[in-house]
C-alpha positions as CSV (number, residue, x, y, z in Angstrom):
1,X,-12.0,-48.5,49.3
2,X,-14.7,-46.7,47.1
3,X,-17.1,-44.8,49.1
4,X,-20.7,-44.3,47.4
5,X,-23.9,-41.9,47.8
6,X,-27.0,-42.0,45.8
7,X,-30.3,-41.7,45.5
8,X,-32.3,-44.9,46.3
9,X,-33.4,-47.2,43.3
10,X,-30.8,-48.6,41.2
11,X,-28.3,-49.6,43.9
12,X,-27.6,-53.0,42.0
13,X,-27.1,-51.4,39.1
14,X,-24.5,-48.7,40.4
15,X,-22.8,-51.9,41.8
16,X,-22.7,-53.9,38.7
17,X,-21.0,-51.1,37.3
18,X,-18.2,-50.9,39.6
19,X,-17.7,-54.3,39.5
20,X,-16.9,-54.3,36.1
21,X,-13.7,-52.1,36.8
22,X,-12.6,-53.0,40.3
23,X,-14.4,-56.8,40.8
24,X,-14.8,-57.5,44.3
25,X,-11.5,-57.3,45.6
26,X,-12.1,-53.4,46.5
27,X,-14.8,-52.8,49.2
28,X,-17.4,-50.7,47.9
29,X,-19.4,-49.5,50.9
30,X,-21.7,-46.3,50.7
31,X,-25.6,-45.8,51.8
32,X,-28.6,-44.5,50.1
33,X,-29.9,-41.1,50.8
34,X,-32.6,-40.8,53.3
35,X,-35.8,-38.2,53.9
36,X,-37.0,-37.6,57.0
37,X,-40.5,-38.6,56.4
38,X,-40.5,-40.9,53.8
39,X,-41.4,-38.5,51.3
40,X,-38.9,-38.9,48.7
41,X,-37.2,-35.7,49.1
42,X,-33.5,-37.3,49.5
43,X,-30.9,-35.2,47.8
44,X,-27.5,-36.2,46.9
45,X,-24.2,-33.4,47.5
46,X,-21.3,-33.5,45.0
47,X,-18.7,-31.5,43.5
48,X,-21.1,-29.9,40.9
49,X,-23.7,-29.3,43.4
50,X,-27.1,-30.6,44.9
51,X,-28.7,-33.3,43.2
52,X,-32.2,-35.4,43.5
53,X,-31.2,-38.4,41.4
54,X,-27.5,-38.5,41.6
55,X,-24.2,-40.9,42.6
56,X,-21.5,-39.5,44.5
57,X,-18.3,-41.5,44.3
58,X,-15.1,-41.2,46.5
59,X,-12.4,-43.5,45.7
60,X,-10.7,-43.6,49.2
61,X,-6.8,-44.2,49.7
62,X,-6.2,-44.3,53.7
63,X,-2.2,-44.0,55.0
64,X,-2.7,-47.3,57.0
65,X,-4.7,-50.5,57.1
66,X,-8.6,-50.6,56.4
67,X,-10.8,-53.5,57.5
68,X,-14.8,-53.3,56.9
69,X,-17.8,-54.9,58.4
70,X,-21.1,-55.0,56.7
71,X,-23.7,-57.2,58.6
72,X,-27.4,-56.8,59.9
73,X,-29.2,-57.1,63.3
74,X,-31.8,-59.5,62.8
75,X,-32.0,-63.1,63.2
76,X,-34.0,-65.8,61.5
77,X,-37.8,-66.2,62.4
78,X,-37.9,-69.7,61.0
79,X,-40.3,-68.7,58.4
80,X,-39.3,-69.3,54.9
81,X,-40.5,-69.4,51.3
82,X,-39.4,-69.1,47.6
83,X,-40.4,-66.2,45.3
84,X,-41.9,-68.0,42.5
85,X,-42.9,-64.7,40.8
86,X,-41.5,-61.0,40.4
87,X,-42.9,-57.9,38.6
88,X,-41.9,-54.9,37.8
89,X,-42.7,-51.3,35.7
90,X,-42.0,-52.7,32.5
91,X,-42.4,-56.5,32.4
92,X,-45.3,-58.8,33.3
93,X,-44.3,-61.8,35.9
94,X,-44.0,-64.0,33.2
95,X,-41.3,-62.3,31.9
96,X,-39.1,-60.8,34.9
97,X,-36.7,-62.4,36.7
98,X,-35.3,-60.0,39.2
99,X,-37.2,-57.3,40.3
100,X,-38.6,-55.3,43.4
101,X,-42.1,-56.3,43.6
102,X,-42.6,-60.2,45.0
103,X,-46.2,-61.4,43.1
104,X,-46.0,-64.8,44.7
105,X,-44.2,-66.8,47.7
106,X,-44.4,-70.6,47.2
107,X,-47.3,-69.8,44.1
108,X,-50.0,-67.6,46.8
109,X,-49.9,-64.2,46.7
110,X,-46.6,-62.4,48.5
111,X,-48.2,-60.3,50.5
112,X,-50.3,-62.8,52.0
113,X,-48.0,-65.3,52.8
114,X,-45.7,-62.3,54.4
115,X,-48.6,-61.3,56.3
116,X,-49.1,-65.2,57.6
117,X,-45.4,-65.0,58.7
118,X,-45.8,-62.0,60.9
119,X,-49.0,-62.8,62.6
120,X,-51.1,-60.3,60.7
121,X,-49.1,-57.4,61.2
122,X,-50.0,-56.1,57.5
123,X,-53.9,-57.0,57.8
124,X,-55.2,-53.7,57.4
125,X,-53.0,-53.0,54.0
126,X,-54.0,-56.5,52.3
127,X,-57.3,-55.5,50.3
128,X,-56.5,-51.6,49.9
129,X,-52.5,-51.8,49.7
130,X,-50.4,-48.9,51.2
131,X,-47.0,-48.4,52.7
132,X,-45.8,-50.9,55.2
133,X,-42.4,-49.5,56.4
134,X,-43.2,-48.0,59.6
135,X,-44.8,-51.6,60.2
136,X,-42.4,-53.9,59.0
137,X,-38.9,-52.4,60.7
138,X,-38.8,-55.2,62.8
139,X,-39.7,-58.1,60.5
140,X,-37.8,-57.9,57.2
141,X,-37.1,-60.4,55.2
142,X,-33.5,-62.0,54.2
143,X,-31.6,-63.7,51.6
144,X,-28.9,-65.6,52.6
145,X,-25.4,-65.5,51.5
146,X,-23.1,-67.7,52.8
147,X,-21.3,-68.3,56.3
148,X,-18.5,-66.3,58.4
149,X,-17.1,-68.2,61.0
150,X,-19.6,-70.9,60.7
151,X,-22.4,-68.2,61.6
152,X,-25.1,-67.7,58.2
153,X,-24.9,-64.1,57.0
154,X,-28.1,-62.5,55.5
155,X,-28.7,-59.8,52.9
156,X,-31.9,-57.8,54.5
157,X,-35.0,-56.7,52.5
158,X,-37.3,-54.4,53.8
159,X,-40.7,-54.5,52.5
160,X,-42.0,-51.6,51.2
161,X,-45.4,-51.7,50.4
162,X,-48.6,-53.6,49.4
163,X,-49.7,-52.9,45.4
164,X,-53.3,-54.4,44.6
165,X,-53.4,-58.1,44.2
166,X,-51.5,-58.5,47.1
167,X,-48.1,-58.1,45.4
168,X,-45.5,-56.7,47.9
169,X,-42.5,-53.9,47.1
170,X,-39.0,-53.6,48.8
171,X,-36.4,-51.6,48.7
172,X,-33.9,-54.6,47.2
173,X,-33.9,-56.6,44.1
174,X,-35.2,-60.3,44.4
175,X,-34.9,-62.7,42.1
176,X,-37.4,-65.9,41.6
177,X,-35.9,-69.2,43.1
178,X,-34.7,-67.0,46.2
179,X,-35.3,-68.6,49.0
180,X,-36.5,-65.5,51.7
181,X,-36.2,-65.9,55.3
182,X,-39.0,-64.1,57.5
183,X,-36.7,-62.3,60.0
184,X,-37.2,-60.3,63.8
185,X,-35.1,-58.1,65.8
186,X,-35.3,-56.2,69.2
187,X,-34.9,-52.1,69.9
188,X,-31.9,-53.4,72.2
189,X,-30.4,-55.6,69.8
190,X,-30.2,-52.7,67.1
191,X,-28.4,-50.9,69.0
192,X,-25.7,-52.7,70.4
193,X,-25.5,-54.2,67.0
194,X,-23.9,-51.0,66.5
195,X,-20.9,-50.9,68.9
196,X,-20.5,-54.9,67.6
197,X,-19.7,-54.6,63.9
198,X,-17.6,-51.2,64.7
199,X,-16.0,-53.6,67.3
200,X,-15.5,-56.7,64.5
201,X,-14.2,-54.2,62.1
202,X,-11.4,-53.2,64.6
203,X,-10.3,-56.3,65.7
204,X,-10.1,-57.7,62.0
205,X,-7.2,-54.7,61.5
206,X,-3.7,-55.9,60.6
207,X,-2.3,-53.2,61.8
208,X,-1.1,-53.0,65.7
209,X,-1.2,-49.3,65.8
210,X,-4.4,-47.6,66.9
211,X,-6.8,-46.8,64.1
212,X,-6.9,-43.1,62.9
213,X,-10.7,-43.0,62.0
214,X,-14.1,-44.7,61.1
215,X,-17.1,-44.4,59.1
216,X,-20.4,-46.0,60.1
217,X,-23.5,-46.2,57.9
218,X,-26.5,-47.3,59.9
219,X,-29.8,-47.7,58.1
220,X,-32.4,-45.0,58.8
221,X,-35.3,-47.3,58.8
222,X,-33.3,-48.7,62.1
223,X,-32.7,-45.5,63.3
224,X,-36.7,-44.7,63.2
225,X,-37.5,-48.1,65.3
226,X,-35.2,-47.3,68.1
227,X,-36.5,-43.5,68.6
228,X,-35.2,-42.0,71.1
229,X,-32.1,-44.4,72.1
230,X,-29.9,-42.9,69.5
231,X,-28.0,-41.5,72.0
232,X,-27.4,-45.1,73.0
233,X,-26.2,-45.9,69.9
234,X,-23.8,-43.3,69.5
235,X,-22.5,-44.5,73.6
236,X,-22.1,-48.1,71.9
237,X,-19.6,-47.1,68.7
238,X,-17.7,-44.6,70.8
239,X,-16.8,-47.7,73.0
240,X,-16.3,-50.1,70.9
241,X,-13.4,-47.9,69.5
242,X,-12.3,-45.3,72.0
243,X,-10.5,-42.6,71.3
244,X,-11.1,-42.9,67.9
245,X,-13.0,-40.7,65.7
246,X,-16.5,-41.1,63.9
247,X,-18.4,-40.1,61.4
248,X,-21.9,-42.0,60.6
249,X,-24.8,-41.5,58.6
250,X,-28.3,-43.0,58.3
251,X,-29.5,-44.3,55.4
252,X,-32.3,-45.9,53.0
253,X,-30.3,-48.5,51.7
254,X,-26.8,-49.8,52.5
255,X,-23.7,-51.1,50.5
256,X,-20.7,-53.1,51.5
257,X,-19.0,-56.5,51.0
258,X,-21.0,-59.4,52.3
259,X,-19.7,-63.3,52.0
260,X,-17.3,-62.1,49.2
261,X,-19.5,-59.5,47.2
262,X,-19.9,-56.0,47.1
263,X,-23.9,-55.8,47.8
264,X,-27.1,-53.7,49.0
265,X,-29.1,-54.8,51.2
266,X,-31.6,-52.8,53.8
267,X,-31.5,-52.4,57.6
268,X,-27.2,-53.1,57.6
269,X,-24.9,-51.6,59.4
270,X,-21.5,-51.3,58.1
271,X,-18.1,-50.2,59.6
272,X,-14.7,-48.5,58.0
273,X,-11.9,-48.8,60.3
274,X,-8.6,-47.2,58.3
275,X,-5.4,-46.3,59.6
């Protein structure tokens, strides 16, 4: 397994790197740093010291079997669109082809059509722009990527922000011709989301024996919308594997293997259960 920590931005990047040495056959499962108010202030810890724009990189060799569990909390709204246009620092739609600013959803402009799919919940940022985080936690949108057990798995994208023109920024890269799904979730469901994937992640083990450890990245924007039942959270991994210690973090951005690929995605939980 390769554990990885670093500042939020070029996620896809860091991964396409990787995957030029180990493929996808190694999980690569790691999270973003994360602020506390959004601020930008994340720092990265590694063996040359504190960083503000760094990678950490462990490459992890456990005694005893390792399964992993990377999945989200949200289900499908039954809103959908295609991006038809991206946009980013350098290029002009025209030109880009993956990016993290949506210009259009089925041709109108992104922001707008989001805004249709969550009954207006972005009104107030759609002729000025601003940040949309706080207000879009529990309505991301999705990309999906395949099936597990006959049950659609989703890449989650949290929007970010509303640019002028109605354009819309998250912290994933899309692509035109994705098709995004509106998505919802529930405080309650967030949270015993938890206690599930740790609980997948255990029972997927090959090994009989009990598990010597686990390592839980939950996404901070998560953490934020379910205030003060973190406690709750904590209660759900700790029996979903008891006995067992864990170590979790909250993060802006999450990485693990998803329908066969090593990928980032927002608002994901992941699990490490090694032996």
């Amino acid at each position: 397994l390769i554990w990885i920590y670093q500042s939020p931005g070029g996620e896809e990047a860091v991964l396409e790197g990787m995957r030029r040495v180990v493929g996808d056959r190694c999980p690569i499962v790691g999270g973003s740093s994360a602020d506390d108010d959004l601020s930008g202030s994340w720092t990265q810890l590694g063996p040359d010291g504190v960083h503000a724009a760094g990678l950490a990189v462990m490459a992890f060799f456990p005694g005893g079997d390792t399964s992993v569990v990377f999945r989200g909390g949200y289900e499908p709204s039954g809103r959908s669109g295609v991006i038809t246009a991206v946009a980013n620092a350098q290029e002009p739609p025209a030109k880009a082809e993956t990016a993290r600013i949506i210009t259009q959803i089925d041709d109108p402009p992104a922001a707008a059509v989001y805004n249709d799919w969550i009954e207006g919940g972005i009104s107030q940022h759609l002729d000025d722009g601003g940040f949309i985080l706080a207000d879009t936690t529990m309505s991301p949108l999705a990309v999906e990527t395949g099936e597990h057990l006959g049950v659609s798995q989703y890449r989650l994208i949290h929007p970010e922000a509303v640019l002028p023109g109605q354009a819309l920024t998250t912290f994933a890269d899309v692509s035109v011709g994705d098709r995004l799904q509106g998505m919802r979730g529930e405080q309650h469901f967030l949270v015993s989301r938890a206690g599930s994937v740790v609980q997948q992640a255990s029972a997927e083990r090959e090994d009989p024996g009990p598990p010597a450890g686990a390592l839980v990245v939950y996404c901070g924007g998560c953490r934020m919308a379910i205030g003060a039942e973190e406690q709750r959270l904590a209660q759900a991994i700790a029996q979903a594997i008891p006995d067992v210690p864990f170590l979790a973090c909250f993060t802006f951005g999450e990485q693990g293997p998803l329908s066969g690929r090593n990928t980032h995605g927002n608002l994901m939980i992941s699990a490490v259960i090694f032996g």
